[in-house]
C-alpha positions in Angstrom: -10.8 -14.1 -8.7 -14.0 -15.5 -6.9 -14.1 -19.3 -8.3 -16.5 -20.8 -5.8 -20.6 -20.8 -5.5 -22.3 -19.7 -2.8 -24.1 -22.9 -3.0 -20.4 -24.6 -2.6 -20.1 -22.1 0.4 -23.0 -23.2 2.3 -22.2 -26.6 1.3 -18.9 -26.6 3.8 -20.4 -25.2 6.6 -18.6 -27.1 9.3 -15.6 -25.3 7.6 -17.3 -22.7 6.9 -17.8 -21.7 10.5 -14.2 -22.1 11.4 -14.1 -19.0 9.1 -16.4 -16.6 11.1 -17.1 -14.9 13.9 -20.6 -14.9 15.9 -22.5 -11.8 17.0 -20.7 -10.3 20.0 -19.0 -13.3 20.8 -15.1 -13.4 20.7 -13.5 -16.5 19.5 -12.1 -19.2 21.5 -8.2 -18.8 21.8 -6.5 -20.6 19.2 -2.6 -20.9 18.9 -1.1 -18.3 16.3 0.7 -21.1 13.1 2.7 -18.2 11.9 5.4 -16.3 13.9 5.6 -13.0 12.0 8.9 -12.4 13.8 9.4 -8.8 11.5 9.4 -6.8 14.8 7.5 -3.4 15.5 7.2 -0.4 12.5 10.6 1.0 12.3 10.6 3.1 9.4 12.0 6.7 10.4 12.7 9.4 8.6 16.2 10.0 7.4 18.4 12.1 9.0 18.8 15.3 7.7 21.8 16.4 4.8 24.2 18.8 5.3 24.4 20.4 1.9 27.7 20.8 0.8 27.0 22.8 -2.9 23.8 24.3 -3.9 23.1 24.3 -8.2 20.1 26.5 -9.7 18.5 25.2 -12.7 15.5 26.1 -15.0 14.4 29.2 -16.1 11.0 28.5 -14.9 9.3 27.7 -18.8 10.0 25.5 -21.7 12.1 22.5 -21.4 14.5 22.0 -18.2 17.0 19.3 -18.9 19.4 17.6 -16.4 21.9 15.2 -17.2 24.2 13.9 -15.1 26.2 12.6 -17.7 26.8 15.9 -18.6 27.0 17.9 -15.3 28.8 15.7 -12.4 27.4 15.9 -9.5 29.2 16.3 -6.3 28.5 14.6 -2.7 25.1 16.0 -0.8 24.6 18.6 -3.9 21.2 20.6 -3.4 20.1 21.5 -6.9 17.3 23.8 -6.9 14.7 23.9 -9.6 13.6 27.3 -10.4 9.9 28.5 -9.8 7.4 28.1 -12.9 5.6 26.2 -15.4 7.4 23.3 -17.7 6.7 22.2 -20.5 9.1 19.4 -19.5 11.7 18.3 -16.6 14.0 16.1 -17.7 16.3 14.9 -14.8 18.7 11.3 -16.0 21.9 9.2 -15.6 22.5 11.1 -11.7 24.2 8.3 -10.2 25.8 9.1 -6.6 27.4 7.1 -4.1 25.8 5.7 -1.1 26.0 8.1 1.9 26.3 11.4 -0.9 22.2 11.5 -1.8 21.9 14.5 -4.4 18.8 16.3 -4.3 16.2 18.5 -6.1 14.4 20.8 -4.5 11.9 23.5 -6.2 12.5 26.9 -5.5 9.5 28.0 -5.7 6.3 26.5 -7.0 7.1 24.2 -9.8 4.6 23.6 -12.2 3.9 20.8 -15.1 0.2 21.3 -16.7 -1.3 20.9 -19.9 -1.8 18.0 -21.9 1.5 15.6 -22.2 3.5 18.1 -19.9 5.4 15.5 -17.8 8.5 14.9 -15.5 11.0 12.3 -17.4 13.6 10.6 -15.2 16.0 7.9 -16.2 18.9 5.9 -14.4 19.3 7.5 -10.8 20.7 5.9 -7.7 20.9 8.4 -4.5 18.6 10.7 -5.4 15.6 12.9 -4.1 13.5 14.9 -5.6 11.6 16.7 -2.7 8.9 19.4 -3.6 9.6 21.3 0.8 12.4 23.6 -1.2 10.5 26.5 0.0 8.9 27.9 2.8 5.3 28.0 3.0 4.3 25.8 -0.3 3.8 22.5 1.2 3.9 19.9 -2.1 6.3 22.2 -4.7 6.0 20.2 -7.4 2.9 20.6 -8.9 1.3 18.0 -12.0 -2.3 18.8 -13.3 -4.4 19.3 -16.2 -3.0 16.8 -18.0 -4.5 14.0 -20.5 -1.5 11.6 -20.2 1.0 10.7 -17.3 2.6 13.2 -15.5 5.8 11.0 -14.2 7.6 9.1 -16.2 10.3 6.5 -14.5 12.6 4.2 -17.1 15.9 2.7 -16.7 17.5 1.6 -13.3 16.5 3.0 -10.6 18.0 2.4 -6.8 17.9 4.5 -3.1 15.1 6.8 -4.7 12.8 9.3 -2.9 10.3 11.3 -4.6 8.2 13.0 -2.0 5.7 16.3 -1.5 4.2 16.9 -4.9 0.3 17.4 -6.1 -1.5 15.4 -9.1 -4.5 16.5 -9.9 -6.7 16.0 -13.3 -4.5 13.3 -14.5 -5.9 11.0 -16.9 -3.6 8.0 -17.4 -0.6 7.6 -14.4 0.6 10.2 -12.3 4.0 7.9 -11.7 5.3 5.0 -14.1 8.1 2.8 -13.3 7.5 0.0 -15.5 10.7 -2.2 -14.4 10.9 -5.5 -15.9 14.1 -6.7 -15.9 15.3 -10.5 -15.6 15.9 -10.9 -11.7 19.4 -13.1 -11.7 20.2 -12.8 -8.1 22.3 -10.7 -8.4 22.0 -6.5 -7.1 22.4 -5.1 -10.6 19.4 -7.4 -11.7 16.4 -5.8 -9.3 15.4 -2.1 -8.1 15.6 -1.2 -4.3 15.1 1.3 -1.6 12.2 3.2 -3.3 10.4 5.8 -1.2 7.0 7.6 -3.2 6.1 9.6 0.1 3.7 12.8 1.4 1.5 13.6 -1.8 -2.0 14.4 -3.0 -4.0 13.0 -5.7 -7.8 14.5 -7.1 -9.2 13.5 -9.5 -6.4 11.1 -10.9 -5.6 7.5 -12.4 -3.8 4.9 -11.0 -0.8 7.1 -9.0 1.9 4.4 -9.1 2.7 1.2 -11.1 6.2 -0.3 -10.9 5.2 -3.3 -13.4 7.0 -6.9 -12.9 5.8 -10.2 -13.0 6.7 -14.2 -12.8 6.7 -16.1 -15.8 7.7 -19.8 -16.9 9.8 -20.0 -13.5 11.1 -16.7 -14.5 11.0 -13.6 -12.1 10.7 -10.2 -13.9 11.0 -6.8 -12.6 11.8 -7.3 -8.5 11.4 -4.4 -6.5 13.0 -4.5 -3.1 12.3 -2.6 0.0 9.6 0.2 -1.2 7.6 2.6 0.1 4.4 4.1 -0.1 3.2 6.2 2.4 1.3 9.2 3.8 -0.4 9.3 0.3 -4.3 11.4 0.1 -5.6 10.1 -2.6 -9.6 11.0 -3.4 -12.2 11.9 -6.1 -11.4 9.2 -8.8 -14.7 7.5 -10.0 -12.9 5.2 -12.4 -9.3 5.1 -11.1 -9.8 1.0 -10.3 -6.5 0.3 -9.0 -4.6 3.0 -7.0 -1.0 1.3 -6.7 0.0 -1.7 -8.6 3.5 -3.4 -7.7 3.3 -6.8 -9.7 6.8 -8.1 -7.7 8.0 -6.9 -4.9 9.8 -7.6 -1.7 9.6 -5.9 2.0 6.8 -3.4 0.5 6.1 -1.0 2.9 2.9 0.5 2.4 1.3 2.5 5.8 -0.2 6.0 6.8 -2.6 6.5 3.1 -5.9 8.1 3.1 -7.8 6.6 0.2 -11.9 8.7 0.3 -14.3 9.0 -2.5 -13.2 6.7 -5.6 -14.7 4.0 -8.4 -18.1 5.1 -8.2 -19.0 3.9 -11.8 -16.2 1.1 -11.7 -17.6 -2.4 -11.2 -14.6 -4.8 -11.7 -13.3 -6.9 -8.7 -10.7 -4.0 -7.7 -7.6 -4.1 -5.5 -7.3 -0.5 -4.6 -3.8 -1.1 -3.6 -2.8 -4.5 -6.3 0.4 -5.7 -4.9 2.1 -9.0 -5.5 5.1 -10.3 -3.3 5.4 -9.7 0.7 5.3 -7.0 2.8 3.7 -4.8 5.7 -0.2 -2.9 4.7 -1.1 -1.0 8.0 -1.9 2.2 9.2 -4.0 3.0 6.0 -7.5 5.0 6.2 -9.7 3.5 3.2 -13.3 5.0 2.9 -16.1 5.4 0.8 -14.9 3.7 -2.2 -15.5 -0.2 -4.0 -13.1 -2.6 -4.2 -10.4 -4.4 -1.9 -8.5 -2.3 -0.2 -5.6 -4.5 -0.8 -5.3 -7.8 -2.9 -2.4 -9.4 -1.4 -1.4 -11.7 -4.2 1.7 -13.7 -2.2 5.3 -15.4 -3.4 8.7 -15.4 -1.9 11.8 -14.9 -4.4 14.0 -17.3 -2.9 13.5 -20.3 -0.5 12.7 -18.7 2.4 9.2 -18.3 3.0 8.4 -14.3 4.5 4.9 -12.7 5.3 2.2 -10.4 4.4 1.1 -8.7 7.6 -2.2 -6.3 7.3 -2.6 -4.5 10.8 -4.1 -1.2 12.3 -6.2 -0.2 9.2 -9.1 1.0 8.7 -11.6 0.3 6.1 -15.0 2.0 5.7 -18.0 2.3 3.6 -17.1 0.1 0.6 -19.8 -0.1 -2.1 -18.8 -3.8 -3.5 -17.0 -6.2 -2.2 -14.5 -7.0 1.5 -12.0 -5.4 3.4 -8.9 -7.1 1.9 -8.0 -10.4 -0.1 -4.9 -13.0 0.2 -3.9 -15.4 -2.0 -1.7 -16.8 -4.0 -1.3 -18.5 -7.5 0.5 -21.5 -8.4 2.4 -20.3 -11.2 4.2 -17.8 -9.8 5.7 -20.8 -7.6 8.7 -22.2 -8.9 10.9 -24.4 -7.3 14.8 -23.4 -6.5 13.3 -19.9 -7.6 10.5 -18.8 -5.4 8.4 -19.6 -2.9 4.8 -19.0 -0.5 4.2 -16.4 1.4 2.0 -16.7 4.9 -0.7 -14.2 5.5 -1.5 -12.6 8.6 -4.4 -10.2 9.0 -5.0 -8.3 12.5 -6.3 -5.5 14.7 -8.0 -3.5 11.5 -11.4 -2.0 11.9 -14.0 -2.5 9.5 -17.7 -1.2 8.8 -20.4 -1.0 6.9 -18.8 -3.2 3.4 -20.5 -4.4 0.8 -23.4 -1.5 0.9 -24.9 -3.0 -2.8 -24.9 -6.9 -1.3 -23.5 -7.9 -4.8 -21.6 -10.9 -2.6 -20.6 -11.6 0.8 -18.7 -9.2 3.0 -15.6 -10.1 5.6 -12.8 -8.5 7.3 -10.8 -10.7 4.6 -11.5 -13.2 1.9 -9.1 -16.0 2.0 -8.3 -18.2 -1.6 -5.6 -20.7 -2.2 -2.2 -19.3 -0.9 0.0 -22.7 -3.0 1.3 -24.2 0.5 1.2 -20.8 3.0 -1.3 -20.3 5.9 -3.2 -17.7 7.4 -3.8 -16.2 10.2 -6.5 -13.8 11.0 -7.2 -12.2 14.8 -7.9 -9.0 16.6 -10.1 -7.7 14.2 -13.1 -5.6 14.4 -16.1 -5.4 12.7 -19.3 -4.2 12.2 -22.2 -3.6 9.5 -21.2 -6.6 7.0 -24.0 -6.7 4.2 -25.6 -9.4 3.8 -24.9 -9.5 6.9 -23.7 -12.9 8.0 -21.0 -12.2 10.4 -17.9 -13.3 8.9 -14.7 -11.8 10.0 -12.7 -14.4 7.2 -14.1 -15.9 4.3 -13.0 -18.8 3.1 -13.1 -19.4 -0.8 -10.6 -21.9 -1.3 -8.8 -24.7 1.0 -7.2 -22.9 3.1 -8.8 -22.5 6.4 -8.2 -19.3 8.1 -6.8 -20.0 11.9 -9.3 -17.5 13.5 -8.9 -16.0 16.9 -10.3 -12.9 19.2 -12.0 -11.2 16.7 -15.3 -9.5 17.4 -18.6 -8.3 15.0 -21.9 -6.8 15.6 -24.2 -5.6 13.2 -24.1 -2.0 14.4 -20.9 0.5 15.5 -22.3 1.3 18.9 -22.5 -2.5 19.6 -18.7 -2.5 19.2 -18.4 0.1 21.9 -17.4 2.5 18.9 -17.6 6.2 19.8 -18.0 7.9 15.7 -17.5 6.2 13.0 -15.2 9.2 12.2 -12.0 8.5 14.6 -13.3 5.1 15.4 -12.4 5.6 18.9 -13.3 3.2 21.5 -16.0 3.4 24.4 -14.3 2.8 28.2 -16.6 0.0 28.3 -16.4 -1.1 24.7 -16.5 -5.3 24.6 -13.8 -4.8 22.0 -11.7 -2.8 24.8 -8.4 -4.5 25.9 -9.7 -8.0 25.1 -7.5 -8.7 22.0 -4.4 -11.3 21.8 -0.6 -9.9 22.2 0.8 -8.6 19.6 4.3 -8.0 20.9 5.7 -6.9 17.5 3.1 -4.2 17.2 3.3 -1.8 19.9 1.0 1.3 18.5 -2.2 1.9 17.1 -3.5 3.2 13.9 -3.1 6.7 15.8 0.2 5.7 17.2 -0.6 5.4 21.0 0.7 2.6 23.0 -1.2 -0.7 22.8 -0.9 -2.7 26.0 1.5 -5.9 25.2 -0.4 -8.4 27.3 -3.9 -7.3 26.3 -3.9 -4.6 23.2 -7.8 -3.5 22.0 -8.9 -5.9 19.6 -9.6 -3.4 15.9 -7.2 -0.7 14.2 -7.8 1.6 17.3 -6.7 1.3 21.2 
């Protein structure tokens, strides 16, 4: 929500230029107020299961319905869904211990089109659903031509991975998990270990909402430790918001491609909406209008944790900057939750706010109800209308700004395309950015140097 003038702006220029960052200059070194301490990237992929029984469902038409209620599943199953086109998958109440994930694969190409043909699943803990069942058909589960949603999540839901599956010509969700249950502190009262991984999206809505909110002290529908990653996601002209998580912890949201989307939508749009803590990095976001992430921040608990935005790159927005952090006072409670501190580094931005509607930065910094934030290492070129700011300040907090560097073109940033966003040898931005000791790769995963990394997404 943008609450101040731009007369107020220029008003508080003393503050105003603690906030940016001078043409080809890097800033003075200032002392970091926030120690991340979350350590390098270490999500890996799971080891692989040994299947110990393999199941074969579906006839490949009409209605396929799975319950586990019904069926019990055994330790490490592999239940294959036969090749075809549903009217309807129906897959609920599989509930496995931890350390015996069941999974279902496709065998075959597994189609859902046509108006209100959808995937339904309800109360699972240990599962996968994985669409690399078979050789040669990279994303087996297949969701298009289809008016409505196309997944459908209700119930509880815990240690979850739905991965390698295509949307395309969806017109309301292609996933809905809209969890909002009272959060009592205890593990039966919040979701966890969600993993939405390696899928394509044209010509969609929104691809994931998990709901949740705060409300009168109250914390609805928690999320813990999810994942979104490695998702291509492009042609949407009125999609808006891509993912929406309105209350989670640990997200973990790295490796998206986000090209070509709301080019009739005008509203102030987080591309990625997320509201809790977590890790953004890694992520490709181009040609497109909106934020690519509004970081809305609160801690559940007493224990204040961090957003961290690093090695992303965001190019060619139509409207508006590269990301937002804030944080609203209501969703503060205390005994029951608490701020969250921001810090945004080593991205790579260029050529934002193309229709000079309002004022571009690497980041736009509002009220964040008692955290801080820390912004350095960023890169930056190309801000319309033009004045050089790496963080914008719309609220009280003042960014604590270091090592960051703008120029108004990409060749005076020592940038090679503005494809791979590669550095020159002799680029000013080249090994002059601060350590970042708890991020030891770049947006292409090669080695950044600890005592002197490149300041942007790219080494």
């Amino acid at each position: 929500m943008r609450t101040l003038s731009i007369i107020f702006l220029f008003s508080i220029s003393s503050i105003f230029l603690l906030a940016s960052c001078k043409k080809n200059i890097i800033e003075n070194p200032d002392i970091s107020v926030i120690v991340p301490g979350s350590g390098a990237d270490t999500s890996k992929a799971p080891l692989p299961i040994v299947y110990k029984r393999t199941v074969n469902i579906g006839t490949g038409s009409g209605v396929l319905n799975f319950d586990g209620a019904t069926f019990a599943v055994q330790c490490n199953d592999l239940i294959k869904i036969k090749g075809g086109n549903y009217t309807s998958i129906n897959i609920k109440n599989v509930i496995s211990a931890d350390g015996c994930p069941i999974t279902f694969k496709n065998d075959g190409l597994v189609e859902l089109a046509g108006n209100y043909n959808a995937m339904s699943l309800e109360n699972l803990k240990n599962v996968y659903i994985s669409g690399d069942g078979t050789p040669g058909i990279a994303k087996g589960f297949s969701f298009r031509d289809n008016s409505y949603r196309a997944v459908v999540i209700t119930g509880t839901l815990n240690n979850f991975t739905f991965q390698y599956a295509a949307f395309k010509n969806i017109g309301d969700l292609d996933i809905t998990f809209k969890y909002n249950d009272v959060y009592k502190g205890t593990e039966d009262s919040y979701s966890k270990d969600l993993r939405f991984l390696n899928m394509s999206c044209d010509n969609t809505a929104q691809f994931l909402t998990t709901g949740g909110y705060i409300q009168g002290g109250v914390v609805y529908g928690l999320v813990k430790n999810i994942e979104v990653a490695n998702i291509d996601f492009q042609n949407s002209p009125d999609v808006g918001t891509v993912v929406f998580m309105g209350n989670a912890e640990n997200y973990n949201i790295h490796n998206n491609k986000i090209n070509n989307i709301n080019t009739s939508n005008n509203n102030h749009n987080g591309i990625f909406q997320i509201a809790g803590n977590g890790r953004f990095h890694n992520n490709m976001v181009t040609n497109h209008q909106g934020n690519a992430i509004r970081a809305w921040g609160h801690t559940v608990g007493s224990t204040p944790k961090d957003i961290l935005i690093y090695n992303n790159i965001v190019l060619n927005s139509r409207k508006y900057s590269g990301f937002e952090v804030q944080a609203y006072a209501d969703r503060i409670t205390s005994g029951v939750t608490t701020y969250t501190n921001a810090i945004v580094f080593n991205n790579t931005c260029g050529n934002l706010n193309l229709s000079n509607d309002w004022q571009a930065a690497v980041v736009d910094v509002y009220g964040m109800s008692g955290g801080k934030v820390d912004v350095y290492n960023n890169l930056g070129f190309n801000f319309l209308p033009n004045q050089k700011l790496i963080a914008l300040q719309w609220a009280e907090v003042i960014p604590n700004t270091s090592y960051n560097l703008y120029n108004e073109t990409s060749g005076q940033d020592g940038i090679t395309d503005q494809t791979s966003l590669n550095l020159t040898s002799n680029s000013p931005a080249k090994y002059k950015g601060r350590p970042t000791p708890f991020v030891i790769t770049d947006f292409y995963g090669k080695p950044r140097s600890l005592t002197s990394p490149s300041i942007g997404a790219v080494e």
